[in-house]
N, C-alpha and C positions, 0 to 999 in steps of 0.2 A: 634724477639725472638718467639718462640714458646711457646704455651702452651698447654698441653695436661690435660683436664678437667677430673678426673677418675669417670669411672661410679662407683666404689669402693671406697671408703676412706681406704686407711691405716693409722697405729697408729706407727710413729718414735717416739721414746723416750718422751712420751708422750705426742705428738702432731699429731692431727688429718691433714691428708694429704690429700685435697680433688683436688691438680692439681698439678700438674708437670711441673715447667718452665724447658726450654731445648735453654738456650741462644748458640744454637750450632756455630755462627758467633763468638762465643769469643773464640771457642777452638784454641788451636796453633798447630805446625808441632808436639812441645813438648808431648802435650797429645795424636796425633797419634799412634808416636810413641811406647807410652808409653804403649797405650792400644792392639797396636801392638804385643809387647814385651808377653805382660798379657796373652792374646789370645792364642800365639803361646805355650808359653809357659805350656798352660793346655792340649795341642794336637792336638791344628785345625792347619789345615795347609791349601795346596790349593792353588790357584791363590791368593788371597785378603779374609782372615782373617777377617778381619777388615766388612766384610758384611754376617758373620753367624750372626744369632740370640745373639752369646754369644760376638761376638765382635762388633754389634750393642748395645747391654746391657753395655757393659762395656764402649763404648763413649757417651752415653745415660747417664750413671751415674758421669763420668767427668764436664760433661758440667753443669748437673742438682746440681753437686756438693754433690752428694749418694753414699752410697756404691751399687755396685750391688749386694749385698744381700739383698740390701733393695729393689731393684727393682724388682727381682725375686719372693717376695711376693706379687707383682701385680696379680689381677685376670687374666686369660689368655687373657680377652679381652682387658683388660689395659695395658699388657704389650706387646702386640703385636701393638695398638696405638702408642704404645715411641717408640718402637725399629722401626716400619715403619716411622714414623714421622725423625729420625733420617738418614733410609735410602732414603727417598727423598730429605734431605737435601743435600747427599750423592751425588745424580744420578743429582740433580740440579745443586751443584757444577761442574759438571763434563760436563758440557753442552758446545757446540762448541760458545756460541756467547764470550766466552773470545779469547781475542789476543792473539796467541804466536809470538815472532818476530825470525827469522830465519834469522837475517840480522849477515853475518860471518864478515864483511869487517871489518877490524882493522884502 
């Protein structure tokens, strides 16, 4: 899991927020999509949505379990931490040492 430490403290419903867990390994295809859907839906479009700033926030906020209205009240330097913290999760994932098997035989 991740943790991002804020150089900022925010205040959720009256509790002082001094770090940001970001268990991004728990998310599923479900909240992908989901945030997918979200994304697309406010007018990003593109190749992969899903890697603007707004659709980095919005898997940032699933995983951390926020809304991202709440996250968007991050100082710029904190919130650029999550949403990068999230895309290297992103670009890690995506890395050739996994297997794909290409085996057709029936």
């Amino acid at each position: 899991m991740t943790v991002v430490k804020l150089r900022n403290a925010i205040e959720i419903d009256g509790k002082e927020i001094k770090e940001i867990n970001l268990p991004l390994e728990n998310l599923t295809g479900k909240d992908v999509l989901d945030a997918d859907r979200e994304v697309r839906s406010k007018g990003f479009g593109g190749i992969d949505p899903l890697y603007t700033q707004e659709g980095l926030s919005i898997l940032a906020a699933k995983a951390a379990k926020m809304i991202p209205d709440d996250l968007e009240r991050l100082s710029m330097f904190d919130f650029m931490e999550v949403t990068g913290q999230v895309a290297l999760f992103l670009v890690r994932s995506e890395s050739p040492s996994q297997e794909i098997s290409t085996n057709t035989e029936n």
